[in-house]
C-alpha positions in Angstrom: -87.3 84.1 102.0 -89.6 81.3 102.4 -91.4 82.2 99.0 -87.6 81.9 97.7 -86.7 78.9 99.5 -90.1 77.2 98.2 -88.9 78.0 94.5 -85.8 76.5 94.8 -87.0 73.3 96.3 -89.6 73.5 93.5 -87.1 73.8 90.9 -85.0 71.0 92.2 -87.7 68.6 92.5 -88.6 69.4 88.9 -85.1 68.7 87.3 -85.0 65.3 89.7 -87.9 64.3 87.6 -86.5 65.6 84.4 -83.4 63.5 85.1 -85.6 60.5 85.6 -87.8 61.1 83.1 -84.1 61.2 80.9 -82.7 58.4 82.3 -85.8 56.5 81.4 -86.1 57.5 78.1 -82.4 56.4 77.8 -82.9 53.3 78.9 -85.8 52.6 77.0 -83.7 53.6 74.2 -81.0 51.0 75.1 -82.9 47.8 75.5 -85.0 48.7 72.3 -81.3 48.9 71.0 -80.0 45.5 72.8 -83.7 43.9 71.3 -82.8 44.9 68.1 -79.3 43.7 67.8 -80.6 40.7 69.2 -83.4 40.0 66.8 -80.2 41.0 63.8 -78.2 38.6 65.4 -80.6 35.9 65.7 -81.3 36.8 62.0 -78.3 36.5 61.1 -77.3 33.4 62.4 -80.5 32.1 60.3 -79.6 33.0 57.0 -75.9 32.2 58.0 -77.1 28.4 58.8 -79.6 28.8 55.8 -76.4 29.6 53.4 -74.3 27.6 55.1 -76.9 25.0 54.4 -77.1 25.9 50.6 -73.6 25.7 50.1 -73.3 22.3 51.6 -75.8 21.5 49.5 -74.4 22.8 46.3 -70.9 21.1 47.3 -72.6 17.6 47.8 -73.7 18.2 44.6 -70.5 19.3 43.0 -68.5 16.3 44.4 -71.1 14.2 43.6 -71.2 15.6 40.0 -67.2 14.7 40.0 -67.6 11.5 41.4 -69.8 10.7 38.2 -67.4 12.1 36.0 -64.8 10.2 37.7 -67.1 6.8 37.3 -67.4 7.5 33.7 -63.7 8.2 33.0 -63.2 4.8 35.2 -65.3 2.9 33.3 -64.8 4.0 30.1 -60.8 3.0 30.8 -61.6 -0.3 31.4 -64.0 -0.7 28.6 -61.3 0.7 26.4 -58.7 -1.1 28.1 -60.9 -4.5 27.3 -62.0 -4.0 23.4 -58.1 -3.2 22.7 -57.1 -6.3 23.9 -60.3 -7.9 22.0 -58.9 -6.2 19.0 -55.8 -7.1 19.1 -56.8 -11.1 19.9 -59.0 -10.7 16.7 -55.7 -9.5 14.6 -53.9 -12.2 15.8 -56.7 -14.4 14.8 -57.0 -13.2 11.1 -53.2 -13.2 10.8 -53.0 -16.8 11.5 -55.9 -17.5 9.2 -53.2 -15.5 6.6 -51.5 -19.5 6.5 -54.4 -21.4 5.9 -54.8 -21.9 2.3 -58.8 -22.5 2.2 -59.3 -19.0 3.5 -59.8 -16.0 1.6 -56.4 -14.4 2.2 -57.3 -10.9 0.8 -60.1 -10.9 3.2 -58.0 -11.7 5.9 -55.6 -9.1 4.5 -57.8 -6.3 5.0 -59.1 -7.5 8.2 -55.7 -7.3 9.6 -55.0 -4.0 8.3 -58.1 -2.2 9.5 -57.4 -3.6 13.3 -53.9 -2.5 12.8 -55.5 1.3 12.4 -57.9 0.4 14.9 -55.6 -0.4 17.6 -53.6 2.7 16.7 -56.6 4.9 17.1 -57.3 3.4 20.3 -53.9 3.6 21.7 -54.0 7.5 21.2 -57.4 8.0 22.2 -56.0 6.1 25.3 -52.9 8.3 25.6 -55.1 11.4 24.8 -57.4 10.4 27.5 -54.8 9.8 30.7 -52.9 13.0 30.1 -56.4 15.0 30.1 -57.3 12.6 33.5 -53.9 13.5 34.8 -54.1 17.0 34.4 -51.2 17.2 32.0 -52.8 19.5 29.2 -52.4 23.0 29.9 -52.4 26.1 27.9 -49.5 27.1 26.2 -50.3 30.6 24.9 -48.2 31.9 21.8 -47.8 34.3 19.1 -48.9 32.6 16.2 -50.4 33.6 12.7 -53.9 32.8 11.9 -52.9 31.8 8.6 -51.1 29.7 9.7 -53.7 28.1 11.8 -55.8 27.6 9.1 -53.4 25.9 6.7 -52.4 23.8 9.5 -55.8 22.8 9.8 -56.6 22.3 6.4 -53.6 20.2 5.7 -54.8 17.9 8.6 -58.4 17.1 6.9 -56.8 17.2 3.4 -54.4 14.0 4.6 -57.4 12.2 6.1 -59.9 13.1 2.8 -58.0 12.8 -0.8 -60.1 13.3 -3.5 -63.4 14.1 -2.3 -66.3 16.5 -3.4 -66.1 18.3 -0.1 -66.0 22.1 -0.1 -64.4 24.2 2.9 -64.8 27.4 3.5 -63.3 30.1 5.5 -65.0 32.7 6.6 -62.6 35.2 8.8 -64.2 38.2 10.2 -62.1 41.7 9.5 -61.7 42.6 13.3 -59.6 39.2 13.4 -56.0 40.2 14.1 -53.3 38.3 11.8 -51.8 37.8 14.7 -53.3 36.3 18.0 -51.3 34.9 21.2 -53.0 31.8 22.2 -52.8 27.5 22.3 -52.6 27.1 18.6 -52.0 23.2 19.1 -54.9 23.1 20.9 -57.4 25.1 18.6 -55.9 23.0 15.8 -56.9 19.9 17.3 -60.2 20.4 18.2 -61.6 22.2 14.6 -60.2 19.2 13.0 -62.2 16.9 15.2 -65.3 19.2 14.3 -64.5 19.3 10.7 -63.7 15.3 10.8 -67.1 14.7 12.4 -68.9 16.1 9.9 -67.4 14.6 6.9 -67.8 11.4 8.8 -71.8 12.5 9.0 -71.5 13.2 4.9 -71.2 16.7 5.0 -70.3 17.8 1.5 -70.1 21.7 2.2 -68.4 23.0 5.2 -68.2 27.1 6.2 -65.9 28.0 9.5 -66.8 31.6 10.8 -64.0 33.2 12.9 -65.2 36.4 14.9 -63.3 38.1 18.0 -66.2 38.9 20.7 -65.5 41.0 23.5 -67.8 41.4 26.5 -67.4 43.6 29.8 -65.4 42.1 32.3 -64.7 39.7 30.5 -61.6 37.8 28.5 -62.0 38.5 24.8 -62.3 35.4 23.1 -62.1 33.6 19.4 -65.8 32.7 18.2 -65.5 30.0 15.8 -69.1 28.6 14.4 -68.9 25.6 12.0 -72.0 25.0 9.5 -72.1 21.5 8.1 -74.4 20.6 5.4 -75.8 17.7 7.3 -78.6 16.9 9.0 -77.5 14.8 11.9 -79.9 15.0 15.2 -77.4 16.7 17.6 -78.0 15.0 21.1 -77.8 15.9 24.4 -74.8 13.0 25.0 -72.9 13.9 21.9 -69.2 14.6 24.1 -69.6 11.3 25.7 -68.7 7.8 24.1 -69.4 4.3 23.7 -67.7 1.7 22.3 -69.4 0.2 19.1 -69.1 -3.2 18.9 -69.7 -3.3 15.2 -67.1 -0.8 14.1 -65.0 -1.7 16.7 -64.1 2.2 17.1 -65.0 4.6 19.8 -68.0 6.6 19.2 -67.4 9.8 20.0 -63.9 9.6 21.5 -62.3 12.5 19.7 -65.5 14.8 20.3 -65.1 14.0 24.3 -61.6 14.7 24.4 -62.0 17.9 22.3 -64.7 19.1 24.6 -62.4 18.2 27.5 -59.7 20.0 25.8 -62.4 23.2 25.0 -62.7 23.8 28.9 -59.0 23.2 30.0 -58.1 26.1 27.7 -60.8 27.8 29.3 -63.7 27.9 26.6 -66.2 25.3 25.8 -68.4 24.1 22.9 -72.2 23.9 21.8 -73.3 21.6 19.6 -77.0 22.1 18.1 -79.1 21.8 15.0 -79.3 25.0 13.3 -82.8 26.9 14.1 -83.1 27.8 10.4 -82.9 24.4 8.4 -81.8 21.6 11.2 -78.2 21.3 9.9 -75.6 20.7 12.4 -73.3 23.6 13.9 -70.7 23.8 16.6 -70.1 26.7 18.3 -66.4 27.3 20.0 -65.5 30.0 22.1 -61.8 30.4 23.5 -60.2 33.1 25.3 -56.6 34.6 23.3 -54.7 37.4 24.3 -54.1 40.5 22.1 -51.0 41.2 20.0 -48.8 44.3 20.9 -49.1 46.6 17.9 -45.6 46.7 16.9 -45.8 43.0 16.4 -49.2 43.4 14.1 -47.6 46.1 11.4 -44.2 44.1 11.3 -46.7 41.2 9.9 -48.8 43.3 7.9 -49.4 42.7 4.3 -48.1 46.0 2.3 -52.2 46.2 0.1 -50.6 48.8 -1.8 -49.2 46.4 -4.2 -52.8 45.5 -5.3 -55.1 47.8 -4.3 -55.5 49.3 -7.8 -56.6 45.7 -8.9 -60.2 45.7 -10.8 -61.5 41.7 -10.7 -63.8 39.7 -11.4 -64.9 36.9 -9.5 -67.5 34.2 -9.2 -67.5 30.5 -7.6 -69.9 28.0 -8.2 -70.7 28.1 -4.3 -72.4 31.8 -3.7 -71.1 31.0 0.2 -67.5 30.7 -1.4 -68.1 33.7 -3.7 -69.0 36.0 -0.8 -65.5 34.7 1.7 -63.9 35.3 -1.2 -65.0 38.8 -1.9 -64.7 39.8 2.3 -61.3 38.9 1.6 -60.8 40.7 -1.3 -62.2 43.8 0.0 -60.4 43.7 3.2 -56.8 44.3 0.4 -58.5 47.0 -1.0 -59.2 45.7 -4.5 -62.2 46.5 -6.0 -64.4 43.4 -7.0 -67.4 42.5 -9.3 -69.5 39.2 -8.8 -72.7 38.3 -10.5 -75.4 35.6 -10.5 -74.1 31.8 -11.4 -77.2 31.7 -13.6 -76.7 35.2 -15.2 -73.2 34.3 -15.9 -73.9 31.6 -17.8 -77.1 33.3 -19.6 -74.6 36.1 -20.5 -71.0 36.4 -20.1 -69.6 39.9 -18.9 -67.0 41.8 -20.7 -63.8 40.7 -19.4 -61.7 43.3 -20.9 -62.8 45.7 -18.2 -60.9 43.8 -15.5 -57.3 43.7 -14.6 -57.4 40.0 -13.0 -60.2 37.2 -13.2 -60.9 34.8 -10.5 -62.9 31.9 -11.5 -64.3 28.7 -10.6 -62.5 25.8 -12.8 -66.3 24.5 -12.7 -67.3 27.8 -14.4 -64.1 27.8 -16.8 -65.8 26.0 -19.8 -65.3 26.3 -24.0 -67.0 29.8 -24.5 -65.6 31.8 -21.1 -62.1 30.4 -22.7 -62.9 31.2 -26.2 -64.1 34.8 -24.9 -61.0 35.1 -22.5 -59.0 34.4 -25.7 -60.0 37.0 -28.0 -58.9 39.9 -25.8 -56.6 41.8 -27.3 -53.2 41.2 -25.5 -52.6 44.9 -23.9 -55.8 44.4 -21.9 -55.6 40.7 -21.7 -56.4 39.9 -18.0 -54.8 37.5 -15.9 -56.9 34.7 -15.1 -56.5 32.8 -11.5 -58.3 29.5 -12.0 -60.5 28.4 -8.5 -59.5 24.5 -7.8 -61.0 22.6 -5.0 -57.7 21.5 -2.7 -59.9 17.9 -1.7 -60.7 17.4 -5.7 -59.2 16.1 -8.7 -58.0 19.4 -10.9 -59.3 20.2 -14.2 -56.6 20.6 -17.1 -57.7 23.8 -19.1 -56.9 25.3 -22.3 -55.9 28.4 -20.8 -52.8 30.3 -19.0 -53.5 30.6 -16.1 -52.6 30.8 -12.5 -54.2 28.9 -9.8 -55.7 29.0 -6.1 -57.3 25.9 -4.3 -60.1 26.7 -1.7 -60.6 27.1 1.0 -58.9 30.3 0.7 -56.9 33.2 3.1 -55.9 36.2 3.1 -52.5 35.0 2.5 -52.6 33.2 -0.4 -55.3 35.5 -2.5 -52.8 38.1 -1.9 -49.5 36.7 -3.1 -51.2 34.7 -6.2 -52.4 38.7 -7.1 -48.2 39.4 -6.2 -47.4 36.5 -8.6 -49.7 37.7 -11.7 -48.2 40.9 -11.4 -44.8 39.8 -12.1 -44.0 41.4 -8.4 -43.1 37.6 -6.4 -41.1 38.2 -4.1 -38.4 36.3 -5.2 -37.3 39.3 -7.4 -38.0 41.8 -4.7 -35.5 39.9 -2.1 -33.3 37.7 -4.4 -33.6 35.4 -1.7 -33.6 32.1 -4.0 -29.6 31.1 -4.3 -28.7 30.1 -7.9 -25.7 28.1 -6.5 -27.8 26.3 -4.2 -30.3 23.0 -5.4 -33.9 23.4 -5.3 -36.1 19.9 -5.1 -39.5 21.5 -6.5 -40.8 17.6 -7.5 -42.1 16.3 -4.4 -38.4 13.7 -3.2 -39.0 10.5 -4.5 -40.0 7.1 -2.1 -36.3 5.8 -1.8 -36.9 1.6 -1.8 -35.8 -0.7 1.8 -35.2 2.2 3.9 -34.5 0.7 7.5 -33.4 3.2 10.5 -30.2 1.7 9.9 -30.2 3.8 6.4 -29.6 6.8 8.0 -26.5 6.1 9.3 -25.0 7.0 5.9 -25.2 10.5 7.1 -23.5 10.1 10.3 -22.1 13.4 12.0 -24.4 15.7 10.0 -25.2 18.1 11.8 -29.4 18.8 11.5 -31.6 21.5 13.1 -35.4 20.0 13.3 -37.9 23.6 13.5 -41.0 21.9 15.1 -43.3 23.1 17.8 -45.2 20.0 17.9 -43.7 17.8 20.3 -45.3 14.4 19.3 -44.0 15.5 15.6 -40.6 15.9 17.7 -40.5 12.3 19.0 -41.3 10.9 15.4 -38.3 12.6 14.1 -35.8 11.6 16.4 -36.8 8.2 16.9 -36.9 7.5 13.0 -33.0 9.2 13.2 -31.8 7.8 16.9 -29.5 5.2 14.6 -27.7 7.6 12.7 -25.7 9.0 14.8 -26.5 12.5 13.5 -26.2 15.6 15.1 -29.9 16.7 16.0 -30.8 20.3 17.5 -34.4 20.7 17.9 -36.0 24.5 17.7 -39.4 24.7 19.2 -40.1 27.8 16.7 -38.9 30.1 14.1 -37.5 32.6 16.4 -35.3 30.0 18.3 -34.0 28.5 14.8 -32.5 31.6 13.7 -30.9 32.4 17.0 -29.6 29.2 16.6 -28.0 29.7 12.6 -27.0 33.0 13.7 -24.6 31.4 16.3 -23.9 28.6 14.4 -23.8 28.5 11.0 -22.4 24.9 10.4 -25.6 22.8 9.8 -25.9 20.9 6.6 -29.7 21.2 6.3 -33.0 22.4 8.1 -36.1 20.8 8.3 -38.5 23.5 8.8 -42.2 23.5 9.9 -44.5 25.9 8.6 -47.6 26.4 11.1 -45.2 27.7 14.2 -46.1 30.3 17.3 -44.2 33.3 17.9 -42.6 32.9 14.4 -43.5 30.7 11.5 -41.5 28.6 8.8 -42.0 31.9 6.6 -40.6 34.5 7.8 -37.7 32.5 9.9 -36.5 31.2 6.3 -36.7 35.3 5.0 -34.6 36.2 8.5 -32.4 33.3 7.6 -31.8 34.2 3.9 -30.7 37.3 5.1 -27.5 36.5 6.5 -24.7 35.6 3.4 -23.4 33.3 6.1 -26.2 31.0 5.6 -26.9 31.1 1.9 -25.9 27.3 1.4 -27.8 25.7 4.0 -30.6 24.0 2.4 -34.4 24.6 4.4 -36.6 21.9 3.6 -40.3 22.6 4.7 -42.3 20.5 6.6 -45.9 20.6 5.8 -49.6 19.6 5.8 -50.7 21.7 2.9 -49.3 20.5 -0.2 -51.4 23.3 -2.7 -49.5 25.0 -5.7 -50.2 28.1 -4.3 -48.6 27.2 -0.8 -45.6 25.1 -2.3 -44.8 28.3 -4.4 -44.7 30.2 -1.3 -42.2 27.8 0.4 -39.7 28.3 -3.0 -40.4 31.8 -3.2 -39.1 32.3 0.8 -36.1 30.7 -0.2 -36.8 27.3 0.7 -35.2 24.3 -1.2 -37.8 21.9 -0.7 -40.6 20.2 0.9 -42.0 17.3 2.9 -45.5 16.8 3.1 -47.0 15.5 6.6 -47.7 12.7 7.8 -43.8 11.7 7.2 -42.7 9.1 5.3 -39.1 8.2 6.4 -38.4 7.1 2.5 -38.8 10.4 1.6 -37.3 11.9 4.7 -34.0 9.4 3.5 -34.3 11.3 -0.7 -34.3 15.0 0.7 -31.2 14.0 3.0 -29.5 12.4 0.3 -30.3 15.3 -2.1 -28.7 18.1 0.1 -26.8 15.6 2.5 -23.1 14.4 1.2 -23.0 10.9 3.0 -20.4 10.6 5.4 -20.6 6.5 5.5 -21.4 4.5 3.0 -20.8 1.3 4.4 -23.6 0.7 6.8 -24.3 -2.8 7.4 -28.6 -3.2 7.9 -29.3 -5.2 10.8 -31.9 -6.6 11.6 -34.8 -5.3 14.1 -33.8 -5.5 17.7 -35.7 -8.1 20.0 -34.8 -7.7 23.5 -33.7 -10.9 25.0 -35.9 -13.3 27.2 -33.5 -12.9 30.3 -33.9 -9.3 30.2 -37.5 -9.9 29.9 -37.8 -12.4 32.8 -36.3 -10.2 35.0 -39.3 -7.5 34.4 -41.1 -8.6 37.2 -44.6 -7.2 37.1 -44.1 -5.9 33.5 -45.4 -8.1 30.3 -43.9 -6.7 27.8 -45.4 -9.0 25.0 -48.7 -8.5 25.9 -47.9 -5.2 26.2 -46.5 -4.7 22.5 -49.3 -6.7 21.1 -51.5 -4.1 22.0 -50.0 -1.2 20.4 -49.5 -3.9 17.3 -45.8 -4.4 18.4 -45.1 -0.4 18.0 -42.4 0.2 20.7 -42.7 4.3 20.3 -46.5 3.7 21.0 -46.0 1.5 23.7 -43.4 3.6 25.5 -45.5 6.3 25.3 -48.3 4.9 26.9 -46.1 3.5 29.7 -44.7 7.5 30.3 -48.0 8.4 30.2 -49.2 5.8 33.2 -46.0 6.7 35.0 -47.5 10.4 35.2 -50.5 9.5 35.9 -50.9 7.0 38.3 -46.5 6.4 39.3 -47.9 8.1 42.9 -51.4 6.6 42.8 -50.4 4.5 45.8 -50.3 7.9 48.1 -53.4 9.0 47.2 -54.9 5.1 47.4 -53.5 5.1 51.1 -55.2 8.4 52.3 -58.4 7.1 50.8 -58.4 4.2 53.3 -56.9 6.4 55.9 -60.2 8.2 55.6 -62.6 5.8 54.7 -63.1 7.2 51.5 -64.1 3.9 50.0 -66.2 4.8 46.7 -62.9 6.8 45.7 -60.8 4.1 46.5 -63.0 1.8 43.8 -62.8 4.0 41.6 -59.2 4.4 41.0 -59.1 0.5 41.4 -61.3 0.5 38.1 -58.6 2.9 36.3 -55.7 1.1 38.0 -57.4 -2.3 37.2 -58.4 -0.9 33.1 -54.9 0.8 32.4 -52.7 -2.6 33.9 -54.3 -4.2 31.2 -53.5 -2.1 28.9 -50.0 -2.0 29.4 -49.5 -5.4 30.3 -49.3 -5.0 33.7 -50.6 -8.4 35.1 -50.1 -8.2 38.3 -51.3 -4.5 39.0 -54.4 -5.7 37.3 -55.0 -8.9 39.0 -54.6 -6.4 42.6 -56.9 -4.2 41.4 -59.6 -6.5 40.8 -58.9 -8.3 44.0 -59.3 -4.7 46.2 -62.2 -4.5 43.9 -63.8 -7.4 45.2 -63.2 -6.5 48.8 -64.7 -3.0 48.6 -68.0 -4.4 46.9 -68.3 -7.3 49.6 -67.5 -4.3 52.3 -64.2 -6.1 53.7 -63.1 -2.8 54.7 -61.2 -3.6 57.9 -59.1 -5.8 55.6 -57.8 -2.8 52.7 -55.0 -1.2 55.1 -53.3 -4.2 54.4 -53.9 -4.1 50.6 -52.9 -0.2 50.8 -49.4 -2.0 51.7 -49.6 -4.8 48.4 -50.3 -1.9 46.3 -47.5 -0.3 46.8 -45.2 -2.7 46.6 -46.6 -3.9 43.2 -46.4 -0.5 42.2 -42.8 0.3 43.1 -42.2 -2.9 41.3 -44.2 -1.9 38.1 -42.1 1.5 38.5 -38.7 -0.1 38.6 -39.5 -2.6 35.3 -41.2 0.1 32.6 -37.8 2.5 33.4 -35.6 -0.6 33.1 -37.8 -1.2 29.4 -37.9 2.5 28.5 -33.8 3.0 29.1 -33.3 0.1 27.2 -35.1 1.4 24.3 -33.9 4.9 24.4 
């Protein structure tokens, strides 16, 4: 019993230890736990502070980075704000000079003139410039074709550059959709600035590459690269700009607010030199969105028709030859190009081609002499290359003809036109009964805004995306008492006829999201109901090959852009029967000086002589500083609620730089008094002037929508 007992004490004393032994182990185990999430804790809280740190940091920077950009934009408004006026004092100066007989009045002619353009171009690259400071651009994504795009383009550059030896080229990649969903107006803007930049640098030659990129996780987006033939140091400051006092112009306004535009629409730009021979080149990347495929084969062009097409082609530019070709190809024709130098060594033998495309450069005595001796049942048809900025040649020769830069588009239905297969015949959409204008409408002689009241009660339908365009139009008409509807694109302008079919004409853009001028006038043409409304294009592009498009549609006319009201007055008179012949012309109305005096805060005079006494101009300017700044006095109040004092001088500087534009004296004459205060550090003293400001503001307010209702 006692051996027994002596075990089982035994064996209790050894599981007592055991459980000690455990519960050591365990807690052991636990405080090298409790270190451990300790020392992870401690860790933590170190990076935590470390990237807390680091993003303090990195904001600092940001908002210091804005605050410069902010500076900048300040500074540049009052600079610009400044040389206007200076510009404007100068006009006045020459214009005077105009009366005094021992100075040269044609000088003083052309000085006049050029400031007028001047302060023009300033006032928009002012208006540009406050609506991107105020946040008003945004996307406006739509269906639109590329085609159109281009031509839009092009008939922008072509305006601004009339006879000149430059040579555009497009170069559009074959995984480019003809249809893309996008800010057309905004692309359109910011190529032309490109292109215009490097004509103004002497470019002579000119290639745009479009290409669709698509990366992972990403947006797909429109790659446009633009080679120039110029050799212009591209620098690291090239967005920004300064005001040159010798050309009294901007330097580098438009490129800024196309760089600004770039990254509001959520792409950017690089300018460099090229690696290969130093020549300058923009690259521009913006997202789009892609077209449903339903929408791509209604828009489709049926190759079919010309696919069995052999031709021969050859330019003067190989670059040209090689767009052309990519084009060519991508319609399924089959094409032959050769050397320039072998061609004119040794001509080829035209009879073995159904159509030949040739340079006009190219087109001399002996290729007409060979051309000629074909014998007539395998004669080929010639298409004659022109150069859309250059004079055209007159050639012995029938022949049809294409200007470059070239699309798909227009290759295609000049190859429908030389096969007898236009498509005219294929719709009988042109009306015998109705007029066609195919003569460009003639300048019409003292054509006031008054004139237009001879078509009182017409009723008109304006198809125009462009809102500016818009504005133009119904302010040159807001004294005729027409009827005016306004479509903002093809598709909303034949809803429109197809509801009402009582409008005596249709002025029709062209280049128009969702649905263009084209294929809203086939949709219209369809419908017997509206067979004798006349459509009257508006346009950019004024080429043969693009004019003969509009007529073959079923258009019965066009207007080429910028519009000239005289002409605007012949095409209404044309398809217009005037309803009032006796219109008494007044003359231009000056508002009178009570209504003036009562402006308080407003100088309209000084105002108007800074937009050279253009009211539309002016009032724009005024909406736009209404958007921008009309609750500026809010936002100046919480900046000396919190002692944000730097901000606060900064939108003094705009405040201060925009008054003077507009002719705000009193606005301005605050702002540089606040101005003077913040620099000496009188801030105890600015709660009061957080008061002044808005009154003067309110007062500002109340005078511009007095000035703009009594224009409207």
């Amino acid at each position: 019993m006692k051996n027994i007992f002596s075990l089982l004490l035994f064996l209790n004393i050894s599981l007592f230890a055991d459980s000690i032994e455990v519960d050591i182990a365990e807690q052991q185990t636990m405080w090298i736990a409790l270190f451990g999430l300790a020392f992870i804790g401690i860790a933590a809280l170190y990076l935590s502070s470390q990237q807390l740190a680091r993003l303090k940091s990195e904001h600092k920077k940001m908002r210091e980075q804005q605050q410069e950009i902010e500076k900048r934009q300040s500074e540049l408004l009052v600079e610009m704000s400044k040389n206007i006026q200076n510009i404007t004092k100068e006009t006045l100066g020459d214009t005077t000079k105009l009366k005094t007989k021992n100075e040269s009045v044609q000088d003083h002619i052309s000085k006049v003139i050029n400031s007028e353009n001047t302060i023009i171009d300033a006032t928009s690259d002012l208006i540009e410039f406050l609506q991107i400071k105020a946040q008003k651009i945004h996307p406006k994504n739509k269906i639109f074709k590329l085609e159109n795009l281009l031509n839009d383009i092009l008939g922008q550059v072509k305006s601004n550059n009339k006879e000149s030896d430059l040579e555009l080229i497009f170069d559009v990649d074959d995984n480019i959709p003809d249809m893309l969903n996008s800010d057309t107006l905004g692309i359109s803007k910011i190529l032309v600035t490109l292109i215009e930049f490097c004509i103004i640098n002497s470019s002579k030659q000119i290639v745009i590459q479009v290409s669709k990129r698509s990366k992972f996780n990403a947006p797909t987006t429109l790659h446009f690269v633009l080679y120039a033939d110029t050799k212009v140091k591209v620098s690291a400051d090239i967005f920004q700009t300064t005001y040159n006092e010798n050309t009294k112009k901007y330097d580098g306004m438009s490129l800024f607010v196309s760089n600004e535009l770039s990254k509001l629409l959520g792409g950017g730009i690089i300018a460099r030199n090229n690696y290969k021979d130093s020549n300058v080149e923009f690259v521009l990347n913006l997202p789009f969105n892609e077209v449903d495929s339903a929408t791509l084969k209604k828009h489709k062009l049926d190759t079919k028709k010309i696919q069995d097409e052999k031709i021969y082609l050859l330019d003067s530019s190989i670059e040209t030859t090689l767009a052309i070709k990519r084009i060519l190809q991508t319609l399924r024709c089959d094409v032959n190009t050769q050397n320039k130098d072998e061609f004119l060594e040794q001509l080829p033998d035209f009879s073995k081609y159904t159509t030949i495309i040739l340079d006009e450069k190219l087109a001399n005595s002996k290729v007409i002499e060979s051309i000629s001796k074909i014998d007539k049942n395998h004669k080929p048809k010639v298409i004659i290359l022109g150069n859309i900025f250059s004079k055209t040649n007159k050639l012995k020769l029938t022949a049809s003809k294409l200007y470059k830069p070239l699309t798909k588009e227009s290759i295609y239905y000049t190859l429908l036109d030389t096969k007898k297969d236009a498509l005219t015949s294929e719709n009988n959409l042109q009306n015998n009964i109705l007029k066609v204008q195919k003569e460009r409408f003639i300048y019409a002689k003292n054509i006031s805004l008054e004139s237009f009241s001879h078509f009182s009660d017409s009723k008109l339908l304006i198809v125009e995306d462009n809102h500016i365009n818009q504005k133009v139009l119904t302010s040159i008409l807001k004294k005729s008492n027409m009827h005016v509807t306004i479509a903002n694109d093809g598709k909303e302008a034949v809803d429109i006829l197809y509801n009402d079919n009582k409008f005596d004409m249709v002025l029709m853009d062209i280049n128009m999201p969702i649905m263009d001028g084209y294929e809203a006038t086939l949709r219209i043409r369809k419908n017997p109901s509206l067979n004798m409304v006349p459509i009257v294009a508006l346009s950019a592009l004024t080429a043969t090959d693009e004019i003969n498009k509009v007529f073959h549609v079923g258009m019965n006319g066009y207007l080429a852009k910028p519009l000239e009201k005289e002409r605007l007055y012949s095409a209404f008179d044309t398809f217009i029967n005037k309803k009032n012949e006796n219109i008494t012309e007044s003359l231009p109305k000056n508002i009178d000086a009570e209504i003036l005096d009562k402006l308080d805060g407003l100088n309209i005079q000084s105002g108007l002589r800074q937009t050279n006494d253009n009211p539309i101009f002016y009032i724009e300017v005024l909406k736009e500083f209404i958007d921008a700044y009309g609750e500026s006095d809010k936002v100046f109040d919480n900046l000396i609620e919190e002692h944000r004092f730097e901000q606060a001088r900064m939108l003094c500087l705009d405040m201060r730089g925009l008054a003077g534009a507009v002719g705000a004296d009193d606005m301005q004459e605050l702002s540089s008094e606040i101005l003077q205060k913040i620099i000496f550090k009188k801030y105890e003293i600015l709660p009061e002037y957080a008061k002044r400001y808005k009154e003067n503001l309110d007062i500002l307010k109340e005078s511009i929508d007095k000035y703009i209702s009594i224009n409207s």
